[in-house]
TITITOR-845544 format. One record per atom (N, C-alpha, C, O): residue in three letters; x, y, z. Coordinates in steps of 0.05 Angstrom, whole numbers. Layout:
N
('ALA' (X Y Z))
...
! end
This chain:
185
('UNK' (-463 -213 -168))
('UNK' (-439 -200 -178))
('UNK' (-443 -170 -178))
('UNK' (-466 -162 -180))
('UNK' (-428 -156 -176))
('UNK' (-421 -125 -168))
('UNK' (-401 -116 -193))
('UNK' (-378 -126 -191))
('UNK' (-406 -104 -210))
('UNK' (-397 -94 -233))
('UNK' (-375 -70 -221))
('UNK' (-386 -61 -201))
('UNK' (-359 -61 -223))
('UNK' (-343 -44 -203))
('UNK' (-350 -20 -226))
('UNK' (-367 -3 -223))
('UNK' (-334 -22 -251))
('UNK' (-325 -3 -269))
('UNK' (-331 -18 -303))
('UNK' (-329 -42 -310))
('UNK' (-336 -2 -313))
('UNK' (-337 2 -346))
('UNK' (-313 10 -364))
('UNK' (-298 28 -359))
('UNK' (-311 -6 -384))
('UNK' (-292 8 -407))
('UNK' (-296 33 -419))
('UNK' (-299 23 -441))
('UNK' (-299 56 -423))
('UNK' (-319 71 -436))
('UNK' (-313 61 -460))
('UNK' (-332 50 -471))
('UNK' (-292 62 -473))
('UNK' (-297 48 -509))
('UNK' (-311 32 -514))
('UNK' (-322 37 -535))
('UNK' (-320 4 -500))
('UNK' (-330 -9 -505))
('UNK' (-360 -17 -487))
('UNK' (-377 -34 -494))
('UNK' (-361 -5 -471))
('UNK' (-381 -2 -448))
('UNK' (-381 -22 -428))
('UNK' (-392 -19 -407))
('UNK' (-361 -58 -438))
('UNK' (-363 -76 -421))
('UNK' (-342 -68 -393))
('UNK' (-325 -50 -390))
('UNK' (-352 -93 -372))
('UNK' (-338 -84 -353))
('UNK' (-305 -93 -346))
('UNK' (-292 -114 -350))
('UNK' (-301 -76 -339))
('UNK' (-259 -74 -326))
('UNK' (-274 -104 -305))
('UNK' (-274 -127 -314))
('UNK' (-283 -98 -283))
('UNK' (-276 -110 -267))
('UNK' (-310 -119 -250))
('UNK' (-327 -102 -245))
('UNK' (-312 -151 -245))
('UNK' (-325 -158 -232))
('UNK' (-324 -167 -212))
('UNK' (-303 -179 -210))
('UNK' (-340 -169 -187))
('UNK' (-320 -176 -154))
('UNK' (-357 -200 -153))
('UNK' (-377 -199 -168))
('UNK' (-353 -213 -135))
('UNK' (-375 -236 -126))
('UNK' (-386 -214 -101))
('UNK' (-376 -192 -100))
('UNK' (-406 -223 -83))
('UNK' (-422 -203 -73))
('UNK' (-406 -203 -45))
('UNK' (-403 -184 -30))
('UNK' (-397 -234 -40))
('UNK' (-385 -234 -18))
('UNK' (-355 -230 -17))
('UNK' (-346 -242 2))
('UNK' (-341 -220 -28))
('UNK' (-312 -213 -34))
('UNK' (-303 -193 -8))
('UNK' (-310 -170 -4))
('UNK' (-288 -207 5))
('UNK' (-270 -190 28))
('UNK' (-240 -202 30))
('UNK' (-233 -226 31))
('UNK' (-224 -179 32))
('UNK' (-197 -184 36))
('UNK' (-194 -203 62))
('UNK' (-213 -206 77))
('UNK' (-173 -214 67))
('UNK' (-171 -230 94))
('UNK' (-160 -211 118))
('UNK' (-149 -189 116))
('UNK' (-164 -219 132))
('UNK' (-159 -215 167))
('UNK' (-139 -207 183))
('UNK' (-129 -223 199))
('UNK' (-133 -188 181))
('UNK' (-102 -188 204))
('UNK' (-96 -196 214))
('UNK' (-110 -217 216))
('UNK' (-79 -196 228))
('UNK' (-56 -184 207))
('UNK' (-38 -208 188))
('UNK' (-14 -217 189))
('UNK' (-58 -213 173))
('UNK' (-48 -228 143))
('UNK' (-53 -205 122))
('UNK' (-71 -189 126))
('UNK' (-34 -201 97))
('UNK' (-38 -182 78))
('UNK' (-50 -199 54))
('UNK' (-46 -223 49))
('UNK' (-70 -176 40))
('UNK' (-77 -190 9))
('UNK' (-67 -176 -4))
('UNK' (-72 -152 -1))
('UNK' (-49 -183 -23))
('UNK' (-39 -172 -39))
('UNK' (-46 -189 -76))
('UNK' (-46 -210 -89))
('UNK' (-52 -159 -78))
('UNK' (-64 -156 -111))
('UNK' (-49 -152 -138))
('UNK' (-39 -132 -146))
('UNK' (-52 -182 -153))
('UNK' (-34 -178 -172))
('UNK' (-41 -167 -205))
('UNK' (-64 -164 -213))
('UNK' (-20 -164 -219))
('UNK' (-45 -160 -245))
('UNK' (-24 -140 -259))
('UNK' (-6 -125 -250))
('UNK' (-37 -148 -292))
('UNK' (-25 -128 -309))
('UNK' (-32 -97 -301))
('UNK' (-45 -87 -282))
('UNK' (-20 -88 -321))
('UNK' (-31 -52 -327))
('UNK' (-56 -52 -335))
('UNK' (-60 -70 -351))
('UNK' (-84 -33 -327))
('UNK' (-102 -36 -331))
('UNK' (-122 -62 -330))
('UNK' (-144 -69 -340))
('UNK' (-109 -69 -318))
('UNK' (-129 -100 -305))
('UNK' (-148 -100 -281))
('UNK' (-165 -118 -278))
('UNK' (-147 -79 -265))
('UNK' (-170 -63 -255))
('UNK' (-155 -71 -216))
('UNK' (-170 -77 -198))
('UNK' (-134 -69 -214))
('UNK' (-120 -68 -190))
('UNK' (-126 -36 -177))
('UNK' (-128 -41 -153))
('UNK' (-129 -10 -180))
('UNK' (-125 8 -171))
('UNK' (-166 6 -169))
('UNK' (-177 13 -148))
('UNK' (-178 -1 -187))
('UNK' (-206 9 -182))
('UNK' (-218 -4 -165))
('UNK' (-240 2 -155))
('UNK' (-203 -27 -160))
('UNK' (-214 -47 -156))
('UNK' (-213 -36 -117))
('UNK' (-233 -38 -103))
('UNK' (-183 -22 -105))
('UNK' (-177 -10 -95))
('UNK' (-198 11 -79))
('UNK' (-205 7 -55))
('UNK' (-205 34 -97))
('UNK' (-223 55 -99))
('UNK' (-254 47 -97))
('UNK' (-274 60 -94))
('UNK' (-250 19 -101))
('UNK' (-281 16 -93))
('UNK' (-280 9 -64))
('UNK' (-302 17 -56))
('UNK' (-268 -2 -45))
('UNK' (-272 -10 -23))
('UNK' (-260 22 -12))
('UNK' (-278 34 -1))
('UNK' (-244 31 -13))
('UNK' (-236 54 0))
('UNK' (-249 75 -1))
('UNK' (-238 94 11))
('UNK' (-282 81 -18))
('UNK' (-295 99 -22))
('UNK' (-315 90 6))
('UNK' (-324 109 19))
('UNK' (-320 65 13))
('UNK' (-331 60 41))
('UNK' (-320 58 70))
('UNK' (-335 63 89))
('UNK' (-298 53 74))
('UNK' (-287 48 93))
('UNK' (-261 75 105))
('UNK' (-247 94 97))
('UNK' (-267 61 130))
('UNK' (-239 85 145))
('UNK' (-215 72 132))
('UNK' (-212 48 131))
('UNK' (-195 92 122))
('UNK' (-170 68 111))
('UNK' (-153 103 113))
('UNK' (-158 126 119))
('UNK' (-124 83 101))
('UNK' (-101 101 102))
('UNK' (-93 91 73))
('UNK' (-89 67 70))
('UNK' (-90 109 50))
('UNK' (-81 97 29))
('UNK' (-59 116 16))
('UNK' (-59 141 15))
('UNK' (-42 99 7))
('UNK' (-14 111 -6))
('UNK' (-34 108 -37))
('UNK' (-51 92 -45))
('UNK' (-23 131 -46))
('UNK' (-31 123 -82))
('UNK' (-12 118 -96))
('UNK' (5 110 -80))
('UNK' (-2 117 -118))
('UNK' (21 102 -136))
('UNK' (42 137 -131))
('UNK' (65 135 -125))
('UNK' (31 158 -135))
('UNK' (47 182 -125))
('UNK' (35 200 -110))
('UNK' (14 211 -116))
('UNK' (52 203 -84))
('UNK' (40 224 -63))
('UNK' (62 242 -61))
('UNK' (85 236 -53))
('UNK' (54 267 -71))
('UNK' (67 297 -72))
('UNK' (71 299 -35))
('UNK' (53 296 -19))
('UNK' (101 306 -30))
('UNK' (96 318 -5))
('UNK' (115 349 -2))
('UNK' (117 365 -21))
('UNK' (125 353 22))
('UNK' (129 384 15))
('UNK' (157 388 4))
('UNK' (175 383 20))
('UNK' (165 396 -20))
('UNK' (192 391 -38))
('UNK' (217 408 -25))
('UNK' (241 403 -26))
('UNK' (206 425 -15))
('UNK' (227 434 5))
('UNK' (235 429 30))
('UNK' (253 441 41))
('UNK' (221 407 43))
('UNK' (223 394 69))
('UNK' (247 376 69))
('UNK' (249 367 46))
('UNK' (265 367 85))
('UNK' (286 353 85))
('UNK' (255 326 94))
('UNK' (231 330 98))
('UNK' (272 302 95))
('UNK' (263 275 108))
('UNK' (260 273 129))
('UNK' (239 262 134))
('UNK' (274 280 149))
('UNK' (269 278 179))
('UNK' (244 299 189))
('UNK' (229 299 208))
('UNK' (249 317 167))
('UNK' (225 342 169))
('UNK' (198 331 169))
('UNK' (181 332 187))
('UNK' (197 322 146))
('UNK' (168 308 136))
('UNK' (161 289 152))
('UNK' (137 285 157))
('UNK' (183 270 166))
('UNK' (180 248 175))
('UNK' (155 263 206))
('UNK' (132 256 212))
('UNK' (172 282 216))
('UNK' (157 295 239))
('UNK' (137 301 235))
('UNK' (117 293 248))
('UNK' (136 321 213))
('UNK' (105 322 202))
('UNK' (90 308 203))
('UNK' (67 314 208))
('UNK' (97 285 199))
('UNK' (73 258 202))
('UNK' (66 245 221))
('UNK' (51 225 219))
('UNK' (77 253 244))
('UNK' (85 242 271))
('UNK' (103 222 279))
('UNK' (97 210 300))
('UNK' (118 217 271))
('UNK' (134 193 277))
('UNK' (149 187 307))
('UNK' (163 168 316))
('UNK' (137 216 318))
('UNK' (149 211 348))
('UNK' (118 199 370))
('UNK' (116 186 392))
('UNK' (101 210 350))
('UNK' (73 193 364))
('UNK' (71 171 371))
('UNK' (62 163 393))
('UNK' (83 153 349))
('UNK' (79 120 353))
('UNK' (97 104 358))
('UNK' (120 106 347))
('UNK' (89 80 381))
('UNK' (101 65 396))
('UNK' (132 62 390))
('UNK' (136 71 368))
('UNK' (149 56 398))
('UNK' (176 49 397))
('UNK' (181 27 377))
('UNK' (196 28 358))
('UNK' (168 7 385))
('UNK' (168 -19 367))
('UNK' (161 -7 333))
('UNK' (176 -11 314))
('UNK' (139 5 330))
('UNK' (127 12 303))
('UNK' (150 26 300))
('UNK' (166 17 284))
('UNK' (158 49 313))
('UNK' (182 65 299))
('UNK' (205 49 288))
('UNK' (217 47 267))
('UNK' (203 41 308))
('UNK' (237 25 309))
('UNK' (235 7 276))
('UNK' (256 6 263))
('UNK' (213 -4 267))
('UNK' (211 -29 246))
('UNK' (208 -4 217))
('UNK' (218 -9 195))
('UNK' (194 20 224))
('UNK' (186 45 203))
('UNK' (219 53 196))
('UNK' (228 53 173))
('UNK' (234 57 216))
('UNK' (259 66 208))
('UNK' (279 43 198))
('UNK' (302 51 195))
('UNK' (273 21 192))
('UNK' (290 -6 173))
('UNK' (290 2 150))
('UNK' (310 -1 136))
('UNK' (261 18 136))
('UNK' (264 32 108))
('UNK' (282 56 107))
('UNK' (276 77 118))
('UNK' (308 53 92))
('UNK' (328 76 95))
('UNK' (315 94 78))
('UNK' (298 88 62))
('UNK' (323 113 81))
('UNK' (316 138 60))
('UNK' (341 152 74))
('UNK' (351 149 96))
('UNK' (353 176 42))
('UNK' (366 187 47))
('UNK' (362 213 50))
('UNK' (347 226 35))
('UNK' (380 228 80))
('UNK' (372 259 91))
('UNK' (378 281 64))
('UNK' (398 287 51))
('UNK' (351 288 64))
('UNK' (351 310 41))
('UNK' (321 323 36))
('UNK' (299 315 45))
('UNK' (327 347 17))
('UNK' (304 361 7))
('UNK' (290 332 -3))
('UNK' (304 315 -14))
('UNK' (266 329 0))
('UNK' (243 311 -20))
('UNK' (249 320 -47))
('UNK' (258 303 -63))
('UNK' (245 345 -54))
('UNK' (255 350 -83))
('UNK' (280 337 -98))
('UNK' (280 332 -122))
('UNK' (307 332 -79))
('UNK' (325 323 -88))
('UNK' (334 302 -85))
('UNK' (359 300 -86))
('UNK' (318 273 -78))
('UNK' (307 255 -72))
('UNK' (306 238 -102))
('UNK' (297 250 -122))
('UNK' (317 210 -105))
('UNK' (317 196 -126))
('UNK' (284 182 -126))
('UNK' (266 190 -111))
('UNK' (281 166 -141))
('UNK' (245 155 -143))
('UNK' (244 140 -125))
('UNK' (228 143 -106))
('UNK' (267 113 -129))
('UNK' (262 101 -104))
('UNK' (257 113 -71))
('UNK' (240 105 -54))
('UNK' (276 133 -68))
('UNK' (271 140 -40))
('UNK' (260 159 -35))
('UNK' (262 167 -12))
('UNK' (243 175 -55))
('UNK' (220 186 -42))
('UNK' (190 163 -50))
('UNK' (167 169 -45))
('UNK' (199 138 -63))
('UNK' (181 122 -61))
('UNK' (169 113 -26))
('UNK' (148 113 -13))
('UNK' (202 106 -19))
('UNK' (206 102 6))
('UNK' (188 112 29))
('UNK' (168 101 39))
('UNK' (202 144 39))
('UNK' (194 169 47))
('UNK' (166 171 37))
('UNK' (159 195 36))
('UNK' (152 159 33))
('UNK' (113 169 26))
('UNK' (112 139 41))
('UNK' (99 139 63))
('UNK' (123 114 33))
('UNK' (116 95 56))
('UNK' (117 95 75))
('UNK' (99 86 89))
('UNK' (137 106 85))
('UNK' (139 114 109))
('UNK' (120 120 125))
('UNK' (113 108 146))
('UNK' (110 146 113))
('UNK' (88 164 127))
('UNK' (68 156 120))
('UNK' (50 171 128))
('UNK' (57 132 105))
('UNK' (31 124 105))
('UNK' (33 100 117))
('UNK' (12 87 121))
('UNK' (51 92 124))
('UNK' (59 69 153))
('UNK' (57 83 188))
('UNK' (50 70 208))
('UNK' (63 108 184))
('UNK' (57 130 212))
('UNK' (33 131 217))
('UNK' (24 127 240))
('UNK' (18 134 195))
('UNK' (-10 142 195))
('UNK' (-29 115 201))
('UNK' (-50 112 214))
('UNK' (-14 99 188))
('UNK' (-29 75 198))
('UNK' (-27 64 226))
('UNK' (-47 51 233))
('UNK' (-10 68 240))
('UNK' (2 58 265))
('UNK' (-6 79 273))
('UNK' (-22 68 289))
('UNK' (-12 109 279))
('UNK' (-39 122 283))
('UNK' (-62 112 288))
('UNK' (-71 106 310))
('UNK' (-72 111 266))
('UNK' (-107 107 271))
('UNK' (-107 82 274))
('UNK' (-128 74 263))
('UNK' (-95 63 281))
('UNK' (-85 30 283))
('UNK' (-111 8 278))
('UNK' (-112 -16 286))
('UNK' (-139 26 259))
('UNK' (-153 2 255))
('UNK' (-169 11 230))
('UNK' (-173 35 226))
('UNK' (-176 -3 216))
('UNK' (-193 3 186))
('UNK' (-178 -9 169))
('UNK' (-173 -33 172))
('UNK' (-169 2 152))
('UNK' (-158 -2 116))
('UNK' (-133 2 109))
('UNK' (-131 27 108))
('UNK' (-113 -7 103))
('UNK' (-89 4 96))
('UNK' (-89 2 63))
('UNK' (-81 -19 53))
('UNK' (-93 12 56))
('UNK' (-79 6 18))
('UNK' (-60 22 9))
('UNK' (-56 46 13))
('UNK' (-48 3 -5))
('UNK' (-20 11 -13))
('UNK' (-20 -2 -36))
('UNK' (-22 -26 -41))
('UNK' (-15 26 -60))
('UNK' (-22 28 -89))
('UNK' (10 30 -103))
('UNK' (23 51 -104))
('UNK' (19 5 -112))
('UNK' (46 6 -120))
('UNK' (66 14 -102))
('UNK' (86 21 -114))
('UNK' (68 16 -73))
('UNK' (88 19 -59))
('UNK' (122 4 -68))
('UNK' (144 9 -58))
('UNK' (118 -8 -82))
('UNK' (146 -19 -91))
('UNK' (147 -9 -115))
('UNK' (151 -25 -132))
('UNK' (145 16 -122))
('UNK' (146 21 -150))
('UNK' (180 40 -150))
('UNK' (181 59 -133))
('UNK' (193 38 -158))
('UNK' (223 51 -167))
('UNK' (246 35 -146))
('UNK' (268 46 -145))
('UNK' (242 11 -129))
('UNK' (258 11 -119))
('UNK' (268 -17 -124))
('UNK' (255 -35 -133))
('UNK' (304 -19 -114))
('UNK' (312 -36 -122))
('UNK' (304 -69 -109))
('UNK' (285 -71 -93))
('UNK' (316 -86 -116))
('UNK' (310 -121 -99))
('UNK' (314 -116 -75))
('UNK' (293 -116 -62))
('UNK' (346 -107 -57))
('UNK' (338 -99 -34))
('UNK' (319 -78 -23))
('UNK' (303 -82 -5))
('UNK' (320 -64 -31))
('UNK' (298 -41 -24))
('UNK' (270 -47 -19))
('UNK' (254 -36 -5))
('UNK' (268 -66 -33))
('UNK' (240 -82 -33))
('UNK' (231 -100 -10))
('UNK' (218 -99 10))
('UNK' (251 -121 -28))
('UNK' (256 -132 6))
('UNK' (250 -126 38))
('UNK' (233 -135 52))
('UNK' (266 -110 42))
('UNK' (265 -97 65))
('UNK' (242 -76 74))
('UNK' (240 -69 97))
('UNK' (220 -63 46))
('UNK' (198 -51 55))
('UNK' (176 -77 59))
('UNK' (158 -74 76))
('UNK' (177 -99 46))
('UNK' (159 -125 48))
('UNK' (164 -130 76))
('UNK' (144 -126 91))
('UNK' (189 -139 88))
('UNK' (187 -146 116))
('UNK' (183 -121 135))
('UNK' (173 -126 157))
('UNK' (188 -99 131))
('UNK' (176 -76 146))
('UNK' (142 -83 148))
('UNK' (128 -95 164))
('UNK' (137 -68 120))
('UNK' (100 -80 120))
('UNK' (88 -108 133))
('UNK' (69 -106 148))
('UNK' (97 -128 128))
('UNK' (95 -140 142))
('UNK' (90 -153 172))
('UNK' (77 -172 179))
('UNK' (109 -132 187))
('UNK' (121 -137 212))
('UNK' (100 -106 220))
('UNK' (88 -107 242))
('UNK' (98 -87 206))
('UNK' (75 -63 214))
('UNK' (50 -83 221))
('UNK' (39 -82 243))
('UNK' (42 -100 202))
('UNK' (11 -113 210))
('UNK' (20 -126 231))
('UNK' (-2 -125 243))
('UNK' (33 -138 247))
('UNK' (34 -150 262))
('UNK' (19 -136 280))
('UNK' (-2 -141 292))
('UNK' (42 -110 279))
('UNK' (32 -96 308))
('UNK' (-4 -75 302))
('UNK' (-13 -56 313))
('UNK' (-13 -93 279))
('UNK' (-36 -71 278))
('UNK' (-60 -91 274))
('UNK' (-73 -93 253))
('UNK' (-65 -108 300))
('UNK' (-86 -131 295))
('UNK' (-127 -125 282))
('UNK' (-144 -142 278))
('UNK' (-131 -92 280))
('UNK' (-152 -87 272))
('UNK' (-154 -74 250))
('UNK' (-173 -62 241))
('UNK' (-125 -77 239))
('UNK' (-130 -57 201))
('UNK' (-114 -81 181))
('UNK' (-92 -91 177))
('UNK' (-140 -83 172))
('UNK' (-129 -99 148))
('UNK' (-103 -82 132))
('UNK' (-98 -59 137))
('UNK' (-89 -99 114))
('UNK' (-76 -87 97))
('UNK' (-75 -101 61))
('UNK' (-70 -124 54))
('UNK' (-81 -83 48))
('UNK' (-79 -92 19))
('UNK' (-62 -77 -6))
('UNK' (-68 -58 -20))
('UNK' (-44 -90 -6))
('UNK' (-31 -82 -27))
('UNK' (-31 -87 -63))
('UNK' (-43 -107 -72))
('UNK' (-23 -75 -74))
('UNK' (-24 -64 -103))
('UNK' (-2 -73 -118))
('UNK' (11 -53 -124))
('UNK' (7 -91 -127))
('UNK' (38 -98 -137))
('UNK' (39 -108 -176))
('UNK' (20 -120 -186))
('UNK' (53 -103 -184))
('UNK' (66 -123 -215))
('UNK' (76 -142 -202))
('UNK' (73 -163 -214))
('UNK' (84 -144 -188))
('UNK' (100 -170 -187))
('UNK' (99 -189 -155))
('UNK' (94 -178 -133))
('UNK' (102 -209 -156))
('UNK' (94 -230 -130))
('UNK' (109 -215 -110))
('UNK' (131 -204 -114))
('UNK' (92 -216 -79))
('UNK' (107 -204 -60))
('UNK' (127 -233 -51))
('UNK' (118 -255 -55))
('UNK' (144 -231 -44))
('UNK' (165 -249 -35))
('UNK' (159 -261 -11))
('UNK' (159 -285 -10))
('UNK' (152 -238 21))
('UNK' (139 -238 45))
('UNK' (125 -252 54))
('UNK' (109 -251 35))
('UNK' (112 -272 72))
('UNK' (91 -293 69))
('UNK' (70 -274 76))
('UNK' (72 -255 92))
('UNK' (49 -281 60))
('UNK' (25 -255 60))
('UNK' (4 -277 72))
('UNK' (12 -299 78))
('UNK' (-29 -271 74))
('UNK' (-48 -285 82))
('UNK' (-65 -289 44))
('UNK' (-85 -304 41))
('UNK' (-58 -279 30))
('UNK' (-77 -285 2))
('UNK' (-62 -267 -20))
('UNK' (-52 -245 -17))
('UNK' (-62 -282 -41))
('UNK' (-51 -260 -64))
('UNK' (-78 -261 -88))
('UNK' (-84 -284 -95))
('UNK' (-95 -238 -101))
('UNK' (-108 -239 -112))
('UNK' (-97 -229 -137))
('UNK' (-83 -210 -141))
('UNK' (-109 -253 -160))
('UNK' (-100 -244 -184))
('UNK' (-115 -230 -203))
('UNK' (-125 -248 -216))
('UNK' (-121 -210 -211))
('UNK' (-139 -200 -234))
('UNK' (-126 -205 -260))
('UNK' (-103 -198 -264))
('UNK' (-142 -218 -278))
('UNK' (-139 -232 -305))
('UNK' (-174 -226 -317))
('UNK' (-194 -234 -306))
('UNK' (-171 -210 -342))
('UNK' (-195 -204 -359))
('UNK' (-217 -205 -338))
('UNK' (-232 -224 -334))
('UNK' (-217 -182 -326))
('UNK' (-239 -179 -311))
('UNK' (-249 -198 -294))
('UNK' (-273 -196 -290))
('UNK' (-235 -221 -281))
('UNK' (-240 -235 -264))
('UNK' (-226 -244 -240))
('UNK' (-213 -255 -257))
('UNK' (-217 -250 -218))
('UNK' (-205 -241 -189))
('UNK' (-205 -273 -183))
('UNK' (-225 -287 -181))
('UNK' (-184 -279 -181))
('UNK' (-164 -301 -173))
('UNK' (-158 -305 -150))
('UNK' (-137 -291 -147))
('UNK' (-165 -322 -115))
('UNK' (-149 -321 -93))
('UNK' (-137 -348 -95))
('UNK' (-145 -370 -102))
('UNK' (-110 -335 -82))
('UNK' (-96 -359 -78))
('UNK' (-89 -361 -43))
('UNK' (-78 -380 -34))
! end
């Protein structure tokens, strides 16, 4: 057993993983379930402190005066394949300053570009830390079958996601953290 993290109040541990613990295989997604503080984000930060990966965090600041199509360039979105574009652009976001941007759709707009980046470097780690966080049932929806349909086309980068709530999407494993202990289904 591999102790990941400590409580400091209490000194016991957040979270224990077995020695052989690996997410599954591409392009199947594991997606990680679990209360608040149930050790989903550390649990996260421990594999991503070793590996090449691309990771969204629960909020990524980008430039507040950039419109969307701006930023989108910024990130390259004219770099990668047609197919990846074409499935990246199903997540709508609306044309505007990032600053003046609702939660959901600059939730959106940061998936986006950490979907570019991934379809970039097209092999290692993808994590994605609450990517469904402010957006509505469709909105969701439709970033699940985006993500989804991204691993397809990315047969050498795992992907693991961060969620409250069950992904809908058929995934390859959903892991549950409950009192410091890790659930696959």
């Amino acid at each position: 057993m591999i102790t990941i993290a400590y409580k400091k109040s209490t000194n016991k541990p957040i979270i224990e993983i077995d020695d052989n613990f690996k997410f599954c295989d591409p392009p199947k997604i594991s997606v990680i379930v679990g209360k608040n503080g149930s050790g989903k984000s550390t649990l996260l930060r421990h594999f991503y402190q070793d590996t090449s990966c691309v990771y969204l965090p629960e909020e990524l600041e980008l430039p507040a005066e950039m419109k969307t199509t701006q930023i989108l360039k910024l990130f390259g979105i004219k770099s990668i394949p047609k197919e990846q574009k074409e499935e990246i652009q199903k997540i709508e976001t609306q044309e505007q300053e990032f600053k003046k941007l609702s939660k959901g759709n600059k939730q959106k707009l940061r998936l986006k570009c950490v979907l570019i980046q991934a379809c970039q470097r097209k092999k290692g780690m993808l994590f994605l830390d609450e990517p469904f966080s402010g957006l509505d049932k469709p909105s969701r929806a439709q970033t699940e079958e985006t993500v989804a349909a991204i691993a397809e086309t990315l047969p050498e980068m795992k992907i693991v996601v961060i969620t409250h709530e069950p992904w809908n999407t058929s995934v390859g494993e959903t892991i549950s953290i409950e009192d410091g202990k890790i659930y696959s289904k």
